[in-house]
LOVO-180061 format. One record per residue: x, y, z of N, C-alpha, C in turn; residue in one letter. Coordinates in steps of 0.02 Angstrom, whole numbers, plus 32768, in hexadecimal, padded with zeros to 4 digits. Example, Ala and Ser with C-alpha at 12.3 -4.5 7.8 and 13.67 -1.06 7.14 Angstrom:
2
82947EE4818682677F1F818682947F5B8186A 82827F90816282AC7FCB816582858002818AS 
end
This chain:
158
A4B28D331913A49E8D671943A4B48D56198AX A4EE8D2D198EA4FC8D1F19CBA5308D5F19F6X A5328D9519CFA5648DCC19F2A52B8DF419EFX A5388E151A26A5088E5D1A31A54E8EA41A06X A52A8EAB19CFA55D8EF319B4A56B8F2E19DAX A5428F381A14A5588F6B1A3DA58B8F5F1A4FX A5AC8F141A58A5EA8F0E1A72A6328F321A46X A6198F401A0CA6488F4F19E3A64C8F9C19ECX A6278FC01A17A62D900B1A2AA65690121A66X A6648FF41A80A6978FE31AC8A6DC8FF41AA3X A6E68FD61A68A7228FF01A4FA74090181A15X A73390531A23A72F909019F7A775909119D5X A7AA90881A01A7D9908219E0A80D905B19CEX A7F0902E19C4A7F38FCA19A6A7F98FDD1951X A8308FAF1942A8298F981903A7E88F561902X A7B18F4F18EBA76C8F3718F5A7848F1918B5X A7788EC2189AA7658EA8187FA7328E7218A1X A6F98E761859A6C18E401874A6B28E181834X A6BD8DD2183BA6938DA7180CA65E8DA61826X A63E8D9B17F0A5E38DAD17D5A5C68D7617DFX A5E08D2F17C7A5AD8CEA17B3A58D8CE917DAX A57C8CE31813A5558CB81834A5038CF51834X A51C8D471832A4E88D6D1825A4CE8D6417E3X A4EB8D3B17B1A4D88D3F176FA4B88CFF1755X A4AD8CD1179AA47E8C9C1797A4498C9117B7X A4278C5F179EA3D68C4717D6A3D78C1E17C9X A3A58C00180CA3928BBB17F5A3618BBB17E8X A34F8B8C17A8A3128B931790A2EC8B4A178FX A2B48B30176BA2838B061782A2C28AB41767X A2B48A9217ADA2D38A571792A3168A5117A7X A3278A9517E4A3748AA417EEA39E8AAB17ADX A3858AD41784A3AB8AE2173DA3CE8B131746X A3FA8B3A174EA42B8B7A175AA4108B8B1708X A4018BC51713A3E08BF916E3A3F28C4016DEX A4088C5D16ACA43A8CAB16ADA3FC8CE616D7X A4088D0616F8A3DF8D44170EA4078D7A16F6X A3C68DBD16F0A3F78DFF16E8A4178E101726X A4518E30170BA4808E401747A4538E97175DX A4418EA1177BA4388EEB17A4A4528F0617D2X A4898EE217F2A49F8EF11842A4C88F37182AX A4AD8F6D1864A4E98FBA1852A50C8FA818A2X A5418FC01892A5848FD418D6A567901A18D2X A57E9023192AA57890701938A5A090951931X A5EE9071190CA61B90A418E4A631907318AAX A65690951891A677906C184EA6A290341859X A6A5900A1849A6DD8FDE1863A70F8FCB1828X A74A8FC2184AA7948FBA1815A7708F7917CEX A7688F4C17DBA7518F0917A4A7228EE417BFX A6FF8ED61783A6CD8EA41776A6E08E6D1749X A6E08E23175EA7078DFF1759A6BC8DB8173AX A6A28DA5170BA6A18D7A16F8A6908D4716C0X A6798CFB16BCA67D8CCC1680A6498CEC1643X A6728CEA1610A6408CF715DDA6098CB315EFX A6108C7015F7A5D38C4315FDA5B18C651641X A5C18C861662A5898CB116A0A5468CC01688X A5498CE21642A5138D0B1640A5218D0D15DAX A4D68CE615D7A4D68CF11574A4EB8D26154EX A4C78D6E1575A5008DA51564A52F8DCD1590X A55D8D941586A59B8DBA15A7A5AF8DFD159CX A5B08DFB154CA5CD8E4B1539A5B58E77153BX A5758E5D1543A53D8EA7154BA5418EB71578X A53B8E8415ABA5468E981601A5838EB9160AX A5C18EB015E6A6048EB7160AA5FE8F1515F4X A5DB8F1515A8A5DD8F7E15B2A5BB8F9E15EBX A5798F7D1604A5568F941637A57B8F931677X A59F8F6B1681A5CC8F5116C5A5EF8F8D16BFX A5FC8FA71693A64B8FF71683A622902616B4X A5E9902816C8A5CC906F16E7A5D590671741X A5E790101749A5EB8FFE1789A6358FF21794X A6648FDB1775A6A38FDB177DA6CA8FFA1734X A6FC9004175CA73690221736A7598FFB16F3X A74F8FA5170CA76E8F7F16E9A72A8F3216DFX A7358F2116ADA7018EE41697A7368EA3167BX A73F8E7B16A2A7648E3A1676A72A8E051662X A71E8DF6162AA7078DBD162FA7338D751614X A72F8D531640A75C8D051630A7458CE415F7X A7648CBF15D1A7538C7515A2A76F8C4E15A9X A7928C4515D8A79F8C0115E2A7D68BEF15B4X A7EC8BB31584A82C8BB01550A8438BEC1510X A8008C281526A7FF8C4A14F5A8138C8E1503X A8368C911551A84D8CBA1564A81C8CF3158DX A81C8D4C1599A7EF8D6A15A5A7E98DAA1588X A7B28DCC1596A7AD8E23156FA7AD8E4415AAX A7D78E6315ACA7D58EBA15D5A7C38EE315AFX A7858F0915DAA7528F4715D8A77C8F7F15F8X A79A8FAE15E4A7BB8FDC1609A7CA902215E0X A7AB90561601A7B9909A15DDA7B39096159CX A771908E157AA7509079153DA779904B150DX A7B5902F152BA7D38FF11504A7B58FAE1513X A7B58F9C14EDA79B8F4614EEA7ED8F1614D4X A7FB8EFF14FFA8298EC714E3A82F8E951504X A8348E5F14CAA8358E1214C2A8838E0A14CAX A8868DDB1503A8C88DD0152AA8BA8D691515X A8FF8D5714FDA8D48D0014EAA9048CEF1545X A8DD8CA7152AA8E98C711569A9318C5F156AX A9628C49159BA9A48C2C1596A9838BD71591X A9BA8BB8157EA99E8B671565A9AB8B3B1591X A9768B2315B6A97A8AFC15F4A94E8AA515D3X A95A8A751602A9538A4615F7A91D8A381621X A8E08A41162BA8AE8A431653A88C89F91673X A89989FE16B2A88089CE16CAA84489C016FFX A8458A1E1722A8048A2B173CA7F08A6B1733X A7CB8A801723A7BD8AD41710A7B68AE41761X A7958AC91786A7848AE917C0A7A38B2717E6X A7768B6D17E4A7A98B961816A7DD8BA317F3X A7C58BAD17C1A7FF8BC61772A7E38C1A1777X A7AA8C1D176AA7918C6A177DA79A8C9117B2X A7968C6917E7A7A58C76182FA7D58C9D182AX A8188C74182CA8688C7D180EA86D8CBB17F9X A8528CC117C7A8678CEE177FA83F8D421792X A8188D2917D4A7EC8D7A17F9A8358D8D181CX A8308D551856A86F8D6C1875A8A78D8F1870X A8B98D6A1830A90B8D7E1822A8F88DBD1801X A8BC8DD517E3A8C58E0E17BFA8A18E4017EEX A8928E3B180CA87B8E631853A8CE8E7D1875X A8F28E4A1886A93E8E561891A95D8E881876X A9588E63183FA97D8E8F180CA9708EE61802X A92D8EED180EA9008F25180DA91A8F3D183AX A90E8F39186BA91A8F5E18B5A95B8F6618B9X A9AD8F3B1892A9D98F48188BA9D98F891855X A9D38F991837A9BA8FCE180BA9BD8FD217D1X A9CE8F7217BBA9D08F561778A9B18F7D1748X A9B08F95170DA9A08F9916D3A95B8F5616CAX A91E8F8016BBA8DD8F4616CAA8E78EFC168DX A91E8F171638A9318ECF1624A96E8EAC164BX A9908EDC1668A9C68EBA1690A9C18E8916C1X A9858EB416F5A9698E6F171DA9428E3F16F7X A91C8E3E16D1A8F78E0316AFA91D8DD71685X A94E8DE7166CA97F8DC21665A9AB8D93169BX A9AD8DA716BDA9C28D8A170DA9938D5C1720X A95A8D6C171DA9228D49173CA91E8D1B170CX A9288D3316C1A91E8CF01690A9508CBD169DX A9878CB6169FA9C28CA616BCA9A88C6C16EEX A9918C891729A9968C6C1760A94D8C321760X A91C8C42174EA8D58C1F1730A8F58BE01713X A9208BE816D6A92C8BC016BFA9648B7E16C4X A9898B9C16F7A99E8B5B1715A97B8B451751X A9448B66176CA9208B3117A5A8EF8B101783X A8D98B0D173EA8BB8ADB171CA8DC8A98171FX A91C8A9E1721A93E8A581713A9508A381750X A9198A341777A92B8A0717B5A8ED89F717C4X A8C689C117E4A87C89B01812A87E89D81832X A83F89ED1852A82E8A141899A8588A511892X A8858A5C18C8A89A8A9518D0A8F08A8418A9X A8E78A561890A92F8A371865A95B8A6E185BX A96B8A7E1852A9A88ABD183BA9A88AFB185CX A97E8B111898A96A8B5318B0A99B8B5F18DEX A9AD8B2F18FCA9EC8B4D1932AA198B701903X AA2D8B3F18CBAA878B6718A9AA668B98188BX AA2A8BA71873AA058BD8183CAA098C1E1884X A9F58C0F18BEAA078C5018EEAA488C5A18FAX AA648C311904AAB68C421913AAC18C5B18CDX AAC68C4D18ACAAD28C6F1869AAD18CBE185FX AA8E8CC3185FAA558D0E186CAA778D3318A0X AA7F8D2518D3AA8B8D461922AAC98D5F1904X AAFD8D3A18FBAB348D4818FBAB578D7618B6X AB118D901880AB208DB31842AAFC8DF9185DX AAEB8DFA189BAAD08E3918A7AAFD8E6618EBX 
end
């Protein structure tokens, strides 16, 4: 709850992607991070909703309900690739094969680039494919290990 969503009415005509996690957690007794229901509405629709199936126990249940707030629903798995929710299709897009050495900001990545891609006017598996792409080689570095060439990469395919 650290964004105020009104902010997301300032831009009406934004390609709007938002990952969810941090609305789709609590802390609970003991500093335990614990799943909450997601309830947050936008005051318009926004292009994608972007996140981890481990976010929330039911991901998939959440990700049909998410269809009434955005246009598009990805949820990530991590080596197992992701599902796009889009215009009553559901499809399972797999992972490219990376050698993982830090997940960190692998999701991050994979909003971004398909937010890009979106607002370029990608085809919604076209960008998630891109974004899968790009996720998966900034796994294979520490810290921000691979993110510089993973943007130069990106920047320069758009």
């Amino acid at each position: 709850d650290e964004i105020d969503l009104n902010i997301i009415n300032r831009f009406k005509d934004a390609c709007i992607v938002i990952g969810i996690q941090g609305w789709l957690r609590d802390i609970g007794p003991n500093g335990k991070i614990i799943p909450r229901d997601y309830e947050k509405k936008f005051g318009q629709k926004v292009k994608a909703i972007v996140y981890s199936e481990l976010d929330h126990p039911q991901s998939e249940v959440l990700a049909h309900r998410l269809l009434d707030t955005a246009e598009i629903v990805v949820i990530t798995r991590s080596e197992r690739g992701v599902t796009v929710l889009n215009n009553g299709r559901c499809v399972n897009l797999p992972a490219i094969s990376a050698v993982e050495v830090d997940p960190t900001g692998a999701g991050d990545v994979f909003g971004i680039v398909l937010g890009l891609g979106l607002s370029a006017g990608l085809d919604p598996i076209d960008a998630a494919n891109r974004a899968i792409g790009a996720a998966s080689r900034v796994v294979e570095g520490p810290g921000i290990g691979r993110l510089m060439e993973v943007a130069s990469s990106v920047l320069q395919s758009y």
